[in-house]
C-alpha distance (Angstrom), angle and dihedral (degrees) to the residues before:
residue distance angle dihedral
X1 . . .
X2 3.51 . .
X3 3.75 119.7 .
X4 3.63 121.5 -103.8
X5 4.02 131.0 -139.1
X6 3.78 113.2 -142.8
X7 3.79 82.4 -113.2
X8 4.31 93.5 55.4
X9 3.94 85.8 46.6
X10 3.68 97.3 54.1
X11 4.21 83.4 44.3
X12 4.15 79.1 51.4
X13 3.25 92.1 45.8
X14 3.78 96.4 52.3
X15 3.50 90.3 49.7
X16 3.37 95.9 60.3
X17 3.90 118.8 -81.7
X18 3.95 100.7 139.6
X19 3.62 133.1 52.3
X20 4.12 140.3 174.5
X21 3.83 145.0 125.9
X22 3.66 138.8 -106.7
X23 3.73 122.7 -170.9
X24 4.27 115.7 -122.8
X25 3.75 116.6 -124.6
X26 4.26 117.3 -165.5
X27 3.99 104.9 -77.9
X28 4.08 113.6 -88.4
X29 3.78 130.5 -154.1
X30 3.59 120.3 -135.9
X31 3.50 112.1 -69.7
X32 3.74 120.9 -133.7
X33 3.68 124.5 -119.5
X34 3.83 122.9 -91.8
X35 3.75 88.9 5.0
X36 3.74 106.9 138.8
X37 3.24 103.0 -158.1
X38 4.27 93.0 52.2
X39 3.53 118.1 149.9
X40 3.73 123.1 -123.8
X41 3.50 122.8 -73.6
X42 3.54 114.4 -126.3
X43 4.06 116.0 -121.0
X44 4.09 118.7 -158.3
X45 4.26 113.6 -162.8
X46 3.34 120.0 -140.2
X47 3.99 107.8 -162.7
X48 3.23 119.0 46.8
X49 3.59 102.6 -155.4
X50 3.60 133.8 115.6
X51 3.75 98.1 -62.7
X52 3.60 96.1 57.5
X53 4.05 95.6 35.6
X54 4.25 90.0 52.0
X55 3.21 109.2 24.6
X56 4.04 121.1 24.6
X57 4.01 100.1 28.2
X58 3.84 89.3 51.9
X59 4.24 82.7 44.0
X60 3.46 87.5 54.6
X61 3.32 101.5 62.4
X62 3.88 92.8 58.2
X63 3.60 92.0 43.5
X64 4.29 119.4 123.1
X65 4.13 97.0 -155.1
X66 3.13 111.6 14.0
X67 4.16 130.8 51.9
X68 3.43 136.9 172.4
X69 3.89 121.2 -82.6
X70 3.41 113.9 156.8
X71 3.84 153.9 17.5
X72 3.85 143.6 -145.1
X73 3.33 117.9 -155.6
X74 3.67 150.8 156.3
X75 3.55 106.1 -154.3
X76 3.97 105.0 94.5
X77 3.84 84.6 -166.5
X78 3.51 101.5 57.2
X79 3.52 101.5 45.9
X80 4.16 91.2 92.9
X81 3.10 92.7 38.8
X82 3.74 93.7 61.5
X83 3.75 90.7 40.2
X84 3.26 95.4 51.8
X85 4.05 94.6 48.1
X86 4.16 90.4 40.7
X87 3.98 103.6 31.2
X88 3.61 86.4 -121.7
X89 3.67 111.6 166.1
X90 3.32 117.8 -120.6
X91 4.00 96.0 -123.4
X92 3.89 88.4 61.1
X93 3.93 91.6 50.4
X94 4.52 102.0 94.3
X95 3.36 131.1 178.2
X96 3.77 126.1 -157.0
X97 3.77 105.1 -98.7
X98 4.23 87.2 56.6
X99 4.16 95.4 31.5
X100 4.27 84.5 114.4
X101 4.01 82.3 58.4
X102 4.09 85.3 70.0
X103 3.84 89.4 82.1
X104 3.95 87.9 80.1
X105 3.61 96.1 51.8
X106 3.79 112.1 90.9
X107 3.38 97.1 -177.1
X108 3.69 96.9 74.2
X109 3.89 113.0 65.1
X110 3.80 107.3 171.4
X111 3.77 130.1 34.7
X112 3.59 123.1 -146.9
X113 4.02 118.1 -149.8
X114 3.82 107.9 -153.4
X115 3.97 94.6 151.0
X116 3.55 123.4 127.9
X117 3.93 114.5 -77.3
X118 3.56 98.3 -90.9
X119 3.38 101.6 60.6
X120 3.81 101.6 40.6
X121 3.94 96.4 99.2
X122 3.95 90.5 44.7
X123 4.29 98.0 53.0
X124 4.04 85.7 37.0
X125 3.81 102.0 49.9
X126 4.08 77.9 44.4
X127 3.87 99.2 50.8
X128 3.45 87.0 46.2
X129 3.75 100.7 48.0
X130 4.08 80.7 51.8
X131 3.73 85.8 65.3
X132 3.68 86.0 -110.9
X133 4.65 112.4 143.6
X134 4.24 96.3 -126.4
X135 3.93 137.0 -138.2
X136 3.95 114.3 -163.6
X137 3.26 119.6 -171.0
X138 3.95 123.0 -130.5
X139 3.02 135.7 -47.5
X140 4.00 85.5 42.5
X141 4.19 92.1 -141.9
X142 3.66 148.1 -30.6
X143 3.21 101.8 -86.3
X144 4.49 139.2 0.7
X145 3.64 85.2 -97.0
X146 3.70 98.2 62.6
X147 3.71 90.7 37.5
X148 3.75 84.8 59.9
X149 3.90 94.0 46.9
X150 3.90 89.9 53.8
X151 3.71 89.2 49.8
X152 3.50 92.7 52.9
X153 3.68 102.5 46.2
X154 4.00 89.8 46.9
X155 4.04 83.1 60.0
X156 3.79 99.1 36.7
X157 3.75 84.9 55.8
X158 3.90 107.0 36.7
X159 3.05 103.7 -112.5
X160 4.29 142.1 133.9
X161 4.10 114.8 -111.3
X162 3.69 120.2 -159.3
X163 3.58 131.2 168.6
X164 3.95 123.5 -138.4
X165 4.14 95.5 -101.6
X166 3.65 96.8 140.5
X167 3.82 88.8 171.5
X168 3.88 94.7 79.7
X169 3.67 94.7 65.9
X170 3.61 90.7 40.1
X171 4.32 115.3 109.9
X172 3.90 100.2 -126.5
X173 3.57 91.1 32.0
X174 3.78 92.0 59.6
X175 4.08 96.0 38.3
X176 3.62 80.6 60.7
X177 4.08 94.0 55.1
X178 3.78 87.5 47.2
X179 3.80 99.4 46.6
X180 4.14 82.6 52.3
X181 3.71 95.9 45.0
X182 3.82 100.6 46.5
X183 3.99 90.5 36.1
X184 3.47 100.8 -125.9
X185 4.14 95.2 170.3
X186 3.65 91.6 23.5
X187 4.06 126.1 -110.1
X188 3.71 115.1 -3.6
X189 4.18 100.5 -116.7
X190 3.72 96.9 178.1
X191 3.95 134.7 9.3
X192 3.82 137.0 167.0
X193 3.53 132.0 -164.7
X194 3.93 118.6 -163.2
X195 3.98 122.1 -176.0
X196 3.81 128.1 176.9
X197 3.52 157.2 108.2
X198 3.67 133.6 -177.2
X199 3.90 130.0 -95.9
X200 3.52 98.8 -145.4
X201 4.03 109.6 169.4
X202 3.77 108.2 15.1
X203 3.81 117.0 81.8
X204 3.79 81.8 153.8
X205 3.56 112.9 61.5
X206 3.85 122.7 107.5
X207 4.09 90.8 -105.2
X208 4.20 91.2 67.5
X209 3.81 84.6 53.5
X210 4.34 114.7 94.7
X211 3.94 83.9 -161.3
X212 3.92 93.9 54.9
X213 3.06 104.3 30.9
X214 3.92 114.9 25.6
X215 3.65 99.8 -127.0
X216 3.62 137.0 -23.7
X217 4.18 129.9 -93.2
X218 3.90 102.4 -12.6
X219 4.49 81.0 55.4
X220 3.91 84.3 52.7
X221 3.31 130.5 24.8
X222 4.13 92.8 5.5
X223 3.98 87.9 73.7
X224 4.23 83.4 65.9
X225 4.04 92.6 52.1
X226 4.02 94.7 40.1
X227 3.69 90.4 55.8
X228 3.79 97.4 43.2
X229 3.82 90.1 61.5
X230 3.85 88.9 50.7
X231 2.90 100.0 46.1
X232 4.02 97.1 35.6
X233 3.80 87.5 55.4
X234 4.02 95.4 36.8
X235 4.29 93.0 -125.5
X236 3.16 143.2 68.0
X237 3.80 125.9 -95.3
X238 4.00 124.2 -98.3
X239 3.38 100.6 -156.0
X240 4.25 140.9 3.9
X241 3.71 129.4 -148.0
X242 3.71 114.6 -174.6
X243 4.02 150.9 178.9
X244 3.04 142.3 -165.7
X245 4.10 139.2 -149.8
X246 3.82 134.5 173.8
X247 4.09 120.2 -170.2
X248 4.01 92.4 180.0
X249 3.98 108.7 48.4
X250 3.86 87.4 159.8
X251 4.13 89.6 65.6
X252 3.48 96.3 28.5
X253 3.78 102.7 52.2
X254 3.58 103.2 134.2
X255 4.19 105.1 30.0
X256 4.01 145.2 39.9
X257 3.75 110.7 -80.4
X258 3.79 92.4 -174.3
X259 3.44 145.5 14.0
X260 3.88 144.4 177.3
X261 3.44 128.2 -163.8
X262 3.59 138.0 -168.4
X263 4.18 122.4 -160.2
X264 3.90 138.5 -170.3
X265 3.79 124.7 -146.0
X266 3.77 121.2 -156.2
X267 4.46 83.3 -137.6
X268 4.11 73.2 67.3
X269 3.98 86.4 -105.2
X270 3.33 116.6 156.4
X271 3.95 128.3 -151.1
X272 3.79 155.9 -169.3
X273 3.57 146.6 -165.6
X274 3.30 140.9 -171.5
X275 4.07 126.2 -174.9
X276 3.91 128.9 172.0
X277 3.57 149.5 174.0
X278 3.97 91.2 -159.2
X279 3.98 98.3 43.2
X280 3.92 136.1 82.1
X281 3.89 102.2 -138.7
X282 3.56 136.8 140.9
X283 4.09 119.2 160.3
X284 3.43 148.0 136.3
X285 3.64 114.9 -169.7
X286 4.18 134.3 165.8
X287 4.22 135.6 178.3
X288 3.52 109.3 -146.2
X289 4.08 136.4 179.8
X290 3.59 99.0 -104.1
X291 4.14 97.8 18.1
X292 3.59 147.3 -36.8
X293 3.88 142.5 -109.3
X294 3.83 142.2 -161.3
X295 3.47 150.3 -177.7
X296 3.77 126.2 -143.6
X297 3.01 116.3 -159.1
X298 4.02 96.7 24.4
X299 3.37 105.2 175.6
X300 3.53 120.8 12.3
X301 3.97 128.5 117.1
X302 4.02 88.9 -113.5
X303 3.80 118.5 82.0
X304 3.20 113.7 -63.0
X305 4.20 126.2 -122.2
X306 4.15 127.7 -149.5
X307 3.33 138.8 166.7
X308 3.75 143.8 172.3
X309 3.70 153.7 -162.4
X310 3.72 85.4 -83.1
X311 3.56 105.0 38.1
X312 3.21 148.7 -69.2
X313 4.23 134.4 -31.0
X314 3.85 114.1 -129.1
X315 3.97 125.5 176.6
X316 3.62 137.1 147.7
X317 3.72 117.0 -90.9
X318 3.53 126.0 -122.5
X319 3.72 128.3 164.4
X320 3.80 102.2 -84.8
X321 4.17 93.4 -143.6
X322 4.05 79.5 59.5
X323 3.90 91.9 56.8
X324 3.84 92.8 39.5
X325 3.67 105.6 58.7
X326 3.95 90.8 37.8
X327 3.42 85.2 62.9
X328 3.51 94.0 49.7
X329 3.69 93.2 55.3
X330 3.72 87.1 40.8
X331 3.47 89.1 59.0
X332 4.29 97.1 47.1
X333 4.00 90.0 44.5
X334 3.77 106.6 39.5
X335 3.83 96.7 15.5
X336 3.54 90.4 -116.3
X337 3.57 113.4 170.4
X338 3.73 126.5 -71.1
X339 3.46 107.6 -110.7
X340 4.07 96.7 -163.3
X341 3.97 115.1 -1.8
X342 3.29 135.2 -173.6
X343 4.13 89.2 -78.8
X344 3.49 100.9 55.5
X345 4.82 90.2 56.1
X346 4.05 83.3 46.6
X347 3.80 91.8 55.7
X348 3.74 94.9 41.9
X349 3.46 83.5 52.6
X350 3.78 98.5 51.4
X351 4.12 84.0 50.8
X352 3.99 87.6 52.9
X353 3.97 92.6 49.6
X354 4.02 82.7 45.1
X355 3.78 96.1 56.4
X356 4.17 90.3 43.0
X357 3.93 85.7 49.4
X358 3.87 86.7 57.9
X359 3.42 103.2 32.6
X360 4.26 76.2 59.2
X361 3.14 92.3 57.9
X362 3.57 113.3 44.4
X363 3.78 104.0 -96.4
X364 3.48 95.6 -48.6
X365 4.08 109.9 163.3
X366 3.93 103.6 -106.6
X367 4.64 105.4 -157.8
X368 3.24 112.5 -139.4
X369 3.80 123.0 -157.5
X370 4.26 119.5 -156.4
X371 3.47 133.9 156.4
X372 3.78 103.1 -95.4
X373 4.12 90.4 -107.3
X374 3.57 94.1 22.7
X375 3.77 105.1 144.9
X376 3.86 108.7 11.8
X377 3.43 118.4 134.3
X378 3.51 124.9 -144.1
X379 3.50 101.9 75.6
């Protein structure tokens, strides 16, 4: 397959390369802050892929405050056939040579970015210049700078910035963050985080590409196993150590198939990771003082499973994209905290650049120097 520039994949794209549904709810002003009785705030998705067509349009219909009002696509030929299966009228239907014209439609309050990596900063700097609140999915950009550009624009233009971390809304995921916080088996000594599946029959797709998507594992499922040990330890890192290995250089041409990771806490905490394109993992585990917990699987889209030193975790399930962008809207109606803003995908993405840096360089510790809080949500 030949390789594609971000500009030849947008020309793909407007061809028609991507394709989903979203169901249309009655269109719904504004609604003011801290007003209970708020409408719903209506939520466009841009990237129609398989994220969006099995995981957030079905969470969308279950969602309390926000619903689904429009698509971007470029498949001419679909467009009716999702209108017709979603009632979605035809005005909120874009493709993505008129996307800008979405800053006329007030029916659609929040934008959510689900492109490939390349293109995140470009649509999000662009929904928010349309006056549009924004959603983009992990990782946040390609690079710090481009984190930093969609902060910026999100401020310049007054709007809210979130970043596709369904996890923080999720039950087991927050028991976790509470356990840590109040210190329930003492301070963490020693966690790893380990995220990955294997890419079996697809040297094609855009994820295998550096120019789409910005590197390989650590850009995917790497984001999952950074945040675990943050937010398994309850602060951010102080400096990274990483390698990495690849046992299929005929698939994996172009991106990281595997990569270890080693961090230091200034609690004295100590950490791993472990991400791959080539590996069935999915764990959360931590040594405490008094105890220990874990969660297995961590971060998948199926239930997830923890347990502890005292016994084990137990909460209902819901679908975690459900609980995600609820809180979003949550957070632009009632002013509900942010669950993950803008800050928290720019310092994953500093940690990223970190472990490339050291990977680089043979191992070679990289410091890293945050604000002790810098980048938690929830605030």
């Amino acid at each position: 397959m030949k390789k594609l520039s971000r500009r030849d994949f947008n020309a793909t794209l407007a061809k028609g390369a991507a394709g989903t549904a979203l169901i249309a709810s009655t269109p719904l002003a504004y609604a003011k802050e801290n007003n209970q009785n708020a409408k719903k705030l209506g939520i466009a998705l841009v990237g129609l892929g398989s994220y969006s067509t099995y995981q957030l349009a079905p969470a969308l219909l279950e969602t309390a405050h926000c619903y689904l009002a429009g698509i971007v696509t470029g498949t001419p030929e679909k467009e009716q056939v999702w209108a017709n299966k979603y009632n979605i009228p035809k005005k909120n239907i874009y493709n993505y040579q008129n996307f800008d014209d979405i800053a006329k439609n007030d029916a659609i309050d929040i934008v959510y970015v689900v492109l490939p990596n390349s293109m995140h900063a470009d649509f999000s700097i662009r929904a928010a210049k349309a006056g549009k609140h924004v959603i983009c999915e992990k990782p946040m950009a390609m690079n710090v700078e481009e984190c930093d550009a969609i902060i910026a624009a999100c401020e310049k233009y007054g709007v809210k910035l979130g970043i596709g971390y369904r996890l923080h809304s999720e039950p087991y995921t927050k028991e976790i963050k509470r356990l840590v916080k109040n210190k329930r088996f003492g301070a963490v000594n020693y966690i790893s985080a380990d995220a990955a599946y294997r890419s079996m029959s697809n040297p094609e797709q855009w994820r295998l590409d550096k120019k789409l998507s910005g590197g390989g594992a650590l850009m995917n499922m790497g984001v999952y196993a950074i945040q675990s040990v943050i937010y398994g330890t309850g602060e951010n890192p102080t400096s990274v150590s990483a390698q990495q290995y690849s046992t299929r250089p005929e698939y994996f041409k172009d991106t990281d198939e595997t990569i270890t990771a080693q961090f230091e806490f200034e609690s004295g905490a100590i950490g791993t990771i472990m991400t791959s394109h080539n590996i069935r993992a999915n764990r959360l585990f931590a040594s405490c003082q008094n105890g220990w917990f874990e969660l297995d699987p961590a971060s998948t889209y199926i239930p997830l499973a923890g347990r502890t030193s005292k016994g084990i975790l137990d909460f209902p399930q819901e679908s975690q994209q459900k609980l995600q962008m609820d809180d979003f809207a949550k957070h632009i109606l009632f002013n509900s905290p942010n669950m993950a803003p803008g800050e928290m995908g720019k310092r994953d993405m500093v940690i990223v650049e970190a472990i490339y840096e050291s990977i680089s360089k043979g191992g070679q510790k990289i410091k890293l120097n945050f604000t002790p809080n810098y980048g938690f949500g929830g605030k």
